[in-house]
C-alpha positions in Angstrom: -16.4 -4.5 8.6 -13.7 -2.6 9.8 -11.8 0.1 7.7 -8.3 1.7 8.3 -7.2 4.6 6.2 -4.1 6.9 6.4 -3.7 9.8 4.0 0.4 10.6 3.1 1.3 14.1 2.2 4.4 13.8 -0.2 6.7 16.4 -2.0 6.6 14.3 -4.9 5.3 14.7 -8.2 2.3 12.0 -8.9 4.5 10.4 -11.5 7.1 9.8 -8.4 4.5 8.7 -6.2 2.8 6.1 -8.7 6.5 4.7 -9.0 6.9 4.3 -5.3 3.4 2.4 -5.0 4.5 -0.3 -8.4 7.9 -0.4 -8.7 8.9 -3.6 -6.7 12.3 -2.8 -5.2 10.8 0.4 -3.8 7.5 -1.4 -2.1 9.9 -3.5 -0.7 11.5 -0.3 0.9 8.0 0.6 2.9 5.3 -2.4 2.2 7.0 -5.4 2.8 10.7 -7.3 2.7 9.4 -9.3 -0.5 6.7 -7.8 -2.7 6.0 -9.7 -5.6 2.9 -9.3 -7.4 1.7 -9.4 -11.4 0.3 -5.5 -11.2 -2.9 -6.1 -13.7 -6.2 -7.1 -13.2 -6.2 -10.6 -11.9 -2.7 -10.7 -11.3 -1.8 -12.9 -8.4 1.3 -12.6 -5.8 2.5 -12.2 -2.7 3.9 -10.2 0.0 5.9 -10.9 2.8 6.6 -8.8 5.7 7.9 -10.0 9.4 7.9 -13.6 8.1 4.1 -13.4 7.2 3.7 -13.9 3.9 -0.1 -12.7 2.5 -1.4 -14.5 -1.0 -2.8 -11.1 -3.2 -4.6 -10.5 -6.1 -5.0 -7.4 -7.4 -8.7 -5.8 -8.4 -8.3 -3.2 -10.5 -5.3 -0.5 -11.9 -5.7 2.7 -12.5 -2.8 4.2 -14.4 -1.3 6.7 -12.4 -3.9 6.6 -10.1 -3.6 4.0 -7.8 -4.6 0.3 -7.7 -6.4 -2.2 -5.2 -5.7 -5.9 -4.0 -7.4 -8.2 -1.4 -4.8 -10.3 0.3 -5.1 -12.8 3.4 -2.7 -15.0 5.3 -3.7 -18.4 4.9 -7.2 -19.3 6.3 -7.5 -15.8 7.9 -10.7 -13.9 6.4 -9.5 -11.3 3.3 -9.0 -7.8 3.5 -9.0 -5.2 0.8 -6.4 -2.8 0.4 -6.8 0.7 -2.0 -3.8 2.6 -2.3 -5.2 6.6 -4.6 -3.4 9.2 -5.9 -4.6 12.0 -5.3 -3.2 16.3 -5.1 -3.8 18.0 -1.9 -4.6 22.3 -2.3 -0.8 23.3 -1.7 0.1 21.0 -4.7 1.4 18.2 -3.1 0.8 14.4 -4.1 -1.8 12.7 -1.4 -1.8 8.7 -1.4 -4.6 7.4 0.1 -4.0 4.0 1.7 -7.4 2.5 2.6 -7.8 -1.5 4.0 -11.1 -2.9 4.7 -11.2 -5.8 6.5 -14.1 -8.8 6.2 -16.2 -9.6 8.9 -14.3 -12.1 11.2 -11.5 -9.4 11.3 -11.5 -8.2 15.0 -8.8 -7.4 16.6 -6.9 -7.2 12.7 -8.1 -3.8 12.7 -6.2 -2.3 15.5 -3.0 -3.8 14.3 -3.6 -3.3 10.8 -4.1 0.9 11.8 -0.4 0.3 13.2 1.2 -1.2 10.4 -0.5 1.3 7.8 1.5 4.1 10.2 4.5 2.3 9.9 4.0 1.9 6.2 2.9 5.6 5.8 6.2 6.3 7.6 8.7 4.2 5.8 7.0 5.4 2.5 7.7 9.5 3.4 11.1 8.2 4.2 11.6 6.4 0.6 10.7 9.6 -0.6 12.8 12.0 1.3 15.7 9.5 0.8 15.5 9.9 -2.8 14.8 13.4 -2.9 17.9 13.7 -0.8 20.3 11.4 -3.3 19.4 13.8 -6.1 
């Protein structure tokens, strides 16, 4: 199995940061150009980025903490994604974006590192934006 994970320093409060990784119109700002998914347990949806849309469901949420979800693109094998909350020792808020892919994955990996950068990216750049507006 291969594992990608990117760690994003933000001057945010946690509160901030768990409302940029659930609220839908912001994940659509950094994780995809749809993002529709039920955020509980169970919950099923998708997400659709470049014209790929990936079928989720969503393992476990942890209040203000983070939440996980395996999602796959059709036949391809799954991949778990983990997205933590976490402080770093200056006080800022730390997400954690981990994706573990199934065996099969391959070459997934090295594009999936890329598209967690981009991600990372566009995230800080929600947050910025915002912090910016106010």
């Amino acid at each position: 199995m291969e594992t990608v994970t990117r760690h994003v320093e933000l001057d945010i409060s946690p509160d901030a940061l768990w409302s940029a990784i659930t609220d839908r119109e912001t994940l659509e700002a950094w994780l995809g150009e749809r993002v529709d998914v039920d955020l509980r347990p169970g919950g099923t949806g998708v997400i659709v980025d470049e014209g790929v849309t990936r079928e989720v469901i969503v393992h476990a949420v942890d209040e203000g903490r983070g939440w996980s979800f395996e999602w796959r693109v059709d036949e391809a094998p799954v991949s778990v994604v983990s997205f933590e909350i976490s402080r770093n020792d200056e006080g800022a808020s730390v997400l954690t974006i981990t994706e573990t892919m199934t065996a099969g994955a391959g070459a997934r990996a090295e594009a999936g590192s890329f598209r967690w950068d981009l991600c990372a990216l566009l995230l800080w750049a929600c947050t910025v934006a915002v912090a910016f507006v106010r």
